[in-house]
Structures are given as C-alpha cells and as structure tokens.
C-alpha atoms as an extended CHARMM CRD file, in Angstrom:
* protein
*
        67  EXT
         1         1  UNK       CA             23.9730000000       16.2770000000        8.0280000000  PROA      1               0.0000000000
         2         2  UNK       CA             20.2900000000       16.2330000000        9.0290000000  PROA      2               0.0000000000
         3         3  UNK       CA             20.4020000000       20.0630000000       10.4200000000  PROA      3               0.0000000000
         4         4  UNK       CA             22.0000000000       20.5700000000        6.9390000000  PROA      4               0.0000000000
         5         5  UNK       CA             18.9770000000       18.7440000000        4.9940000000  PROA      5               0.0000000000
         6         6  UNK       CA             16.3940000000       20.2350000000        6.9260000000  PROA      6               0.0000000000
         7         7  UNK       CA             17.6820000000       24.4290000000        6.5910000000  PROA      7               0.0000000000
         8         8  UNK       CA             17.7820000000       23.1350000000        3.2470000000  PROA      8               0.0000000000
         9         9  UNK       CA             14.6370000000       22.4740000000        2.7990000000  PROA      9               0.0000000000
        10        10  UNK       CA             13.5960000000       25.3930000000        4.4400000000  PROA      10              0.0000000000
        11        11  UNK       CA             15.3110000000       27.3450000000        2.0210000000  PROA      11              0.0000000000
        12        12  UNK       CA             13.9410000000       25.9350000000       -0.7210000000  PROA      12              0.0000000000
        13        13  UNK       CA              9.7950000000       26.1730000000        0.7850000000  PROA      13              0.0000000000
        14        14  UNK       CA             10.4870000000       29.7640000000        0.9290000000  PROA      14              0.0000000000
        15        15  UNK       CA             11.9570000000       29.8370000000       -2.7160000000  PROA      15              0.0000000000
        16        16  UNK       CA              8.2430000000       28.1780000000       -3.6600000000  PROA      16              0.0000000000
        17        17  UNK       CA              6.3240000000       31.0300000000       -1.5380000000  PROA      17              0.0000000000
        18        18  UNK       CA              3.9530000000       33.4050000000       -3.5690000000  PROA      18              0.0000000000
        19        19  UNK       CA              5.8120000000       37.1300000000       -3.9630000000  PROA      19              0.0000000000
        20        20  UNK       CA              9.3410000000       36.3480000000       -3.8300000000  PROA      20              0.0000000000
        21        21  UNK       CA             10.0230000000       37.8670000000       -7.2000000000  PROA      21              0.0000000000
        22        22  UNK       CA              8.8980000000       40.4210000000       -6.0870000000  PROA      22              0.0000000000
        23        23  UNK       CA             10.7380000000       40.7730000000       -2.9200000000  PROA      23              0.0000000000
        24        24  UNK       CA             14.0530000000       40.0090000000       -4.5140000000  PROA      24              0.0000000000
        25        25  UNK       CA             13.7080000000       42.7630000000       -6.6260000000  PROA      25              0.0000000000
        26        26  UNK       CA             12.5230000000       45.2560000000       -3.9800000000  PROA      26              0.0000000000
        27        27  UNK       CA             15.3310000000       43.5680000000       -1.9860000000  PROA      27              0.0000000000
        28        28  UNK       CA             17.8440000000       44.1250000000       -4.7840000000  PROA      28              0.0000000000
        29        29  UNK       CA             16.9510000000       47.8650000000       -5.2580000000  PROA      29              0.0000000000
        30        30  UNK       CA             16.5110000000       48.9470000000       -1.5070000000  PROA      30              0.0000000000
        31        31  UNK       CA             20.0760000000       46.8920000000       -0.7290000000  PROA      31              0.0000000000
        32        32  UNK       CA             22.2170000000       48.4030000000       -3.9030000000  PROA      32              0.0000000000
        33        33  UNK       CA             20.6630000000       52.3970000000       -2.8320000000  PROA      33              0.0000000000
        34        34  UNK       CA             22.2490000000       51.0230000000        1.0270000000  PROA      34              0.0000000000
        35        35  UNK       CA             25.5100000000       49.8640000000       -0.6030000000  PROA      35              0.0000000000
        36        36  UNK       CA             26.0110000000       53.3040000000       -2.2780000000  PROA      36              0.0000000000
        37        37  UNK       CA             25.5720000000       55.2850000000        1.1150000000  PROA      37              0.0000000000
        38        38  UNK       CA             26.9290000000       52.8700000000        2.6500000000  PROA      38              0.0000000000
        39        39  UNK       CA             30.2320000000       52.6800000000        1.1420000000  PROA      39              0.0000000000
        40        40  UNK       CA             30.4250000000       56.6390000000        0.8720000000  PROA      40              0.0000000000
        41        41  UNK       CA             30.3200000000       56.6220000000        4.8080000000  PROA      41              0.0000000000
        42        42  UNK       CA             32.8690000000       54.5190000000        5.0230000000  PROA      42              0.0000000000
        43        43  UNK       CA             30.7490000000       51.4040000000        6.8650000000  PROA      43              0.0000000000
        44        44  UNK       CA             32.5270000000       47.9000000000        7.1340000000  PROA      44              0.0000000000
        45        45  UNK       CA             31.3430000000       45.4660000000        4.7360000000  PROA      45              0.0000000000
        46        46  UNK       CA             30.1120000000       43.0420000000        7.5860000000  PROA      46              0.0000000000
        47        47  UNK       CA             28.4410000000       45.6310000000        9.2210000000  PROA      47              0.0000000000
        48        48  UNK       CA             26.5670000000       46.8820000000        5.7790000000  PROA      48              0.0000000000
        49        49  UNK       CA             25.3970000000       42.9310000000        5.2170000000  PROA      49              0.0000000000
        50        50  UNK       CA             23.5360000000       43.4890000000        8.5970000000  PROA      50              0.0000000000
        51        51  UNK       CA             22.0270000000       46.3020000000        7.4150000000  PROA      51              0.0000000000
        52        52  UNK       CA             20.9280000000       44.6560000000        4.8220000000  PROA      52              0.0000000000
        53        53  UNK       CA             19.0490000000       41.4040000000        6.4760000000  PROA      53              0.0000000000
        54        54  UNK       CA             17.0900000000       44.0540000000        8.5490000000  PROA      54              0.0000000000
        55        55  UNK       CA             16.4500000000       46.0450000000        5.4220000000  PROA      55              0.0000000000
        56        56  UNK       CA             15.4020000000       42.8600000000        3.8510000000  PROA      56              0.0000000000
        57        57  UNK       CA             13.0840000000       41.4400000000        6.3460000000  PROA      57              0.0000000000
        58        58  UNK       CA             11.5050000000       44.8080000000        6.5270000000  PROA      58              0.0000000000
        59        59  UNK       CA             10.7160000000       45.7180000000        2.4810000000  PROA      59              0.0000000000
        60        60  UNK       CA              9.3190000000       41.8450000000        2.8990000000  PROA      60              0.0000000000
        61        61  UNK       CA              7.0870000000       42.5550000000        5.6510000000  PROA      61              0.0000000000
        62        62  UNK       CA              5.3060000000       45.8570000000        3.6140000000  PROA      62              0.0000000000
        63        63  UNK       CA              5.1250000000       43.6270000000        0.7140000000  PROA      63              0.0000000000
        64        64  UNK       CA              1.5290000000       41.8030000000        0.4800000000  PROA      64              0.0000000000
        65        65  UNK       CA              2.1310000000       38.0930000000        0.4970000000  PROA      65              0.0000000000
        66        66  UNK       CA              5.5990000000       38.8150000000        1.1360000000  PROA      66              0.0000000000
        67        67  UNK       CA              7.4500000000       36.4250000000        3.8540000000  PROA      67              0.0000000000
C-alpha cells in the first residue's frame, strides 16, 4: 500500500510541474501521427504503446521546462 501511495504521489508532483500542458498536447499530436503509421504497418498495439513512452519522453525533453 505504501509503494502504491508514494508512485502516487509522484504522479501527482509531476501533474503540478510547469509545461505539462504543453507536453500533453505535443504528446497527444506526435502519439496520434505514430498511431496512424503505426496501424497502417500493421504494428501490435503493445508494441506501438512502447513507441509511444519513448516518443513521449523525447518531445518532453526538447520542450523547455518540460520533464
């Protein structure tokens, strides 16, 4: 139960971090343009979600404040 409290909380400090608007909706738009190609080639659903997280971590990391 602790382990569950504390990712949590985690969670929710990042949610408070400056520039996650923004990175949700650069997240959103680089993720659905990977879901198109991604689904016209044919790529597993699982394997698309990883895609994704990298995707995700790097549109964060070019976005100033970004985390």
């Amino acid at each position: 139960m602790d382990a569950l409290k504390a990712t949590l909380g985690n969670k929710m400090d990042q949610k408070a971090q400056p520039g996650d608007s923004v990175e949700g909706k650069a997240d959103d738009a680089v993720n659905s343009g990977i879901d198109q190609a991604a689904n016209s080639a044919g790529v597993p659903q699982q394997d698309d979600h990883a895609i994704n997280d990298v995707t995700d971590s790097k549109v964060n990391s070019d976005i100033p404040g970004g985390n």
